[in-house]
C-alpha positions as CSV (number, residue, x, y, z in Angstrom):
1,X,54.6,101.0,32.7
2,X,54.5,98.5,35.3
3,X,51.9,95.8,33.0
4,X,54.3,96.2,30.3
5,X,57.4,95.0,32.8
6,X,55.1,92.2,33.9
7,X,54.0,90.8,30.8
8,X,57.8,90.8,29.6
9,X,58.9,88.9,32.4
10,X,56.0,86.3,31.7
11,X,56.5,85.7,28.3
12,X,60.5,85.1,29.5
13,X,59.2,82.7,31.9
14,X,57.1,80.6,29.1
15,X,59.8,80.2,26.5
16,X,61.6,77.9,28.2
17,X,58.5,76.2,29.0
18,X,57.4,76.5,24.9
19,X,61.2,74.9,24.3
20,X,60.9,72.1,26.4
21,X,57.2,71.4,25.5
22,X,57.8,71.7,21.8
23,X,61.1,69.4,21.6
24,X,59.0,66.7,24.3
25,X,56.4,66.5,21.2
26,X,59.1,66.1,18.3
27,X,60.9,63.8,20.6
28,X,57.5,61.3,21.4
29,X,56.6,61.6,17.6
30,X,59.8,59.8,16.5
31,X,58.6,56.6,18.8
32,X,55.1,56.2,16.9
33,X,54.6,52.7,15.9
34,X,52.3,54.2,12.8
35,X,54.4,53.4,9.8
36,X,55.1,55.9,7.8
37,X,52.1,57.3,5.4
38,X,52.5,56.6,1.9
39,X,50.9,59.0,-1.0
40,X,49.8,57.7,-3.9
41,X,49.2,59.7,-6.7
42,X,45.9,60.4,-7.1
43,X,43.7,58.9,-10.1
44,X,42.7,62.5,-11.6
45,X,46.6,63.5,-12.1
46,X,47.1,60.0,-14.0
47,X,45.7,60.6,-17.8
48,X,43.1,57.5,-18.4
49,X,44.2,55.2,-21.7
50,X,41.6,55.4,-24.5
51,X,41.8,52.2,-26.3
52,X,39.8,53.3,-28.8
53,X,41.0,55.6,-31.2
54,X,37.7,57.6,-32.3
55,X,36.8,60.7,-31.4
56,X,33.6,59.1,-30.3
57,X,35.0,57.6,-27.5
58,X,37.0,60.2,-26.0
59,X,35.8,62.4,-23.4
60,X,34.0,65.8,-24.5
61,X,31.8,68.4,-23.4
62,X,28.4,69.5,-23.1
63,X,26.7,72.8,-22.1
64,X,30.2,73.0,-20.1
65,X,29.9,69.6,-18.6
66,X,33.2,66.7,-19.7
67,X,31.6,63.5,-19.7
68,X,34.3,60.8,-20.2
69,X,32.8,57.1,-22.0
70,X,33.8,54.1,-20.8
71,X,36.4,51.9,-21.9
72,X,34.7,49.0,-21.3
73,X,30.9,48.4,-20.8
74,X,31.4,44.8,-20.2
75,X,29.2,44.2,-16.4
76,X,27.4,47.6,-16.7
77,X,24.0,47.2,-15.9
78,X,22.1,50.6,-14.3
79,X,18.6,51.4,-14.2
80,X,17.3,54.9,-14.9
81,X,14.8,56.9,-16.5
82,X,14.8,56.4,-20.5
83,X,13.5,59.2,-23.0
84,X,12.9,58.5,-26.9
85,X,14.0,60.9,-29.7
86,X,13.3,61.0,-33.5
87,X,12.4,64.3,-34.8
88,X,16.3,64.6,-35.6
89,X,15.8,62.0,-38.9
90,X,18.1,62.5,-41.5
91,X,20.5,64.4,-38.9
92,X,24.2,62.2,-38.1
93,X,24.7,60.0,-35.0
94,X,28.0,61.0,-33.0
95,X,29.3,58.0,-34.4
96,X,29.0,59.3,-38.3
97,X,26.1,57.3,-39.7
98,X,22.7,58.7,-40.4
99,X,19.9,58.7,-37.6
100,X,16.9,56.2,-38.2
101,X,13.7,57.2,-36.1
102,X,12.5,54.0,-36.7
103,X,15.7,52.0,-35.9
104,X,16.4,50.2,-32.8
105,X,19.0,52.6,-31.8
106,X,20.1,54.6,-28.9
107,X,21.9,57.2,-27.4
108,X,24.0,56.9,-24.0
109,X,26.4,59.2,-22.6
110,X,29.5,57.2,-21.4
111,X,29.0,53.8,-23.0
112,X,31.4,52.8,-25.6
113,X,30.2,53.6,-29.3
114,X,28.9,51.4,-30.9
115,X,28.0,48.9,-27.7
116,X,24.9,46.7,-28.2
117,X,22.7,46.5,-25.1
118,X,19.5,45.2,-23.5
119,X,16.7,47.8,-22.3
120,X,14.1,46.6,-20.0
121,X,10.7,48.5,-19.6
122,X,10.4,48.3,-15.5
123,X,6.8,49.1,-16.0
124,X,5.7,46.2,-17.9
125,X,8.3,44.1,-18.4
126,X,9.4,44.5,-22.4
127,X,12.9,44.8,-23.3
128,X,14.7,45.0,-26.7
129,X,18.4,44.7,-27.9
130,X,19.6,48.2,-29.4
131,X,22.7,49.5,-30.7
132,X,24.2,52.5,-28.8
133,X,25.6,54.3,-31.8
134,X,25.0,58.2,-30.4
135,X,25.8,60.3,-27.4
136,X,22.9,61.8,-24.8
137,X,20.5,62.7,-23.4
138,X,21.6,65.6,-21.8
139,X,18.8,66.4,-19.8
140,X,18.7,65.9,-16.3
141,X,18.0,63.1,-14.4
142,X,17.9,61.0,-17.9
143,X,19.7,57.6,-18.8
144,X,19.1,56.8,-22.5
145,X,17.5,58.2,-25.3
146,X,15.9,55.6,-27.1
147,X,15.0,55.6,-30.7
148,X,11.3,56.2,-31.5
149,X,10.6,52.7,-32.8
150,X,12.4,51.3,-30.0
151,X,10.3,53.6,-27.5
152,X,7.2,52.2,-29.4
153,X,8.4,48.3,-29.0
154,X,9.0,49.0,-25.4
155,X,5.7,50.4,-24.9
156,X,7.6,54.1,-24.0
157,X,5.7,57.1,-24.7
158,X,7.6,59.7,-22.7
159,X,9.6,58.9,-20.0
160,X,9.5,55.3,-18.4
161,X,12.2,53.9,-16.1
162,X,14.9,51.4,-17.4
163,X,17.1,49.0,-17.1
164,X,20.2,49.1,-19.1
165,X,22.6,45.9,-19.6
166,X,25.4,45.6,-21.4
167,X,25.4,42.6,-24.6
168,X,28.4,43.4,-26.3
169,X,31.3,45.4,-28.3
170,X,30.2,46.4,-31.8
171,X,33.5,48.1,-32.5
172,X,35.9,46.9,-35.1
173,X,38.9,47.9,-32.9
174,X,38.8,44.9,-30.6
């Protein structure tokens, strides 16, 4: 009985204390020289303008994954690992037209379609102009997929590291 007396006459010693102490912080808080923060909204809630109109150029998804192209490529320049494909011949590029193993194509996932660019073989020093006209690879670690004939000009036979550079705009929109 006696600890439950004392304890109540603490705590009705401290709230004046909590009073004062709580309107000393509001009041010293009013005199910061900080000027007042300013929130901005955030980039994600703001929805991006697509200039171009195709469906190719619009974000989309992949093995649950949104991958959102560019809406310009014009400074890109990135080095990474490069891949070729070509036993999809015959099958359609993302872009509509029909796949040429032999072409000097390429697929990229966020540059513009169709975006012409230079790809330089770090290894030994080659490079070749191609037409980005498909989205990929999708694999891991990956930059480009090249077409096979451009692997072969490049000296690729597997997996080779890159650089990529951006030429210029193939579309008809600009």
């Amino acid at each position: 009985m006696k600890f439950s007396l004392l304890r109540k006459a603490y705590r009705n010693q401290l709230r004046p204390m909590r009073l004062g102490m709580a309107l000393f912080v509001s009041l010293m808080s009013g005199c910061a020289s900080d000027p007042p923060v300013r929130v901005l909204p955030s980039v994600e809630s703001k929805p991006q303008t697509y200039r171009h109109k195709a469906a190719y150029n619009r974000p989309y998804k992949v093995k649950g994954k949104t991958y959102y192209p560019l809406t310009s490529a014009v400074g890109y320049r990135e080095q990474g690992m490069a891949s070729w494909y070509g036993s999809e011949s015959g099958n359609r590029t993302a872009m509509g037209t029909r796949f040429n193993p032999q072409g000097l194509s390429a697929a990229h996932k966020t540059l513009p379609l169709p975006t012409k660019v230079r790809v330089t073989n770090l290894h030994n020093g080659r490079h070749i102009d191609v037409v980005v006209n498909d989205r990929g690879p999708f694999k891991k670690g990956r930059l480009i997929d090249l077409s096979h004939g451009a692997a072969k000009r490049l000296g690729i036979r597997g997996l080779s590291k890159v650089e990529v550079e951006y030429l210029e705009d193939l579309s008809s929109a600009d």
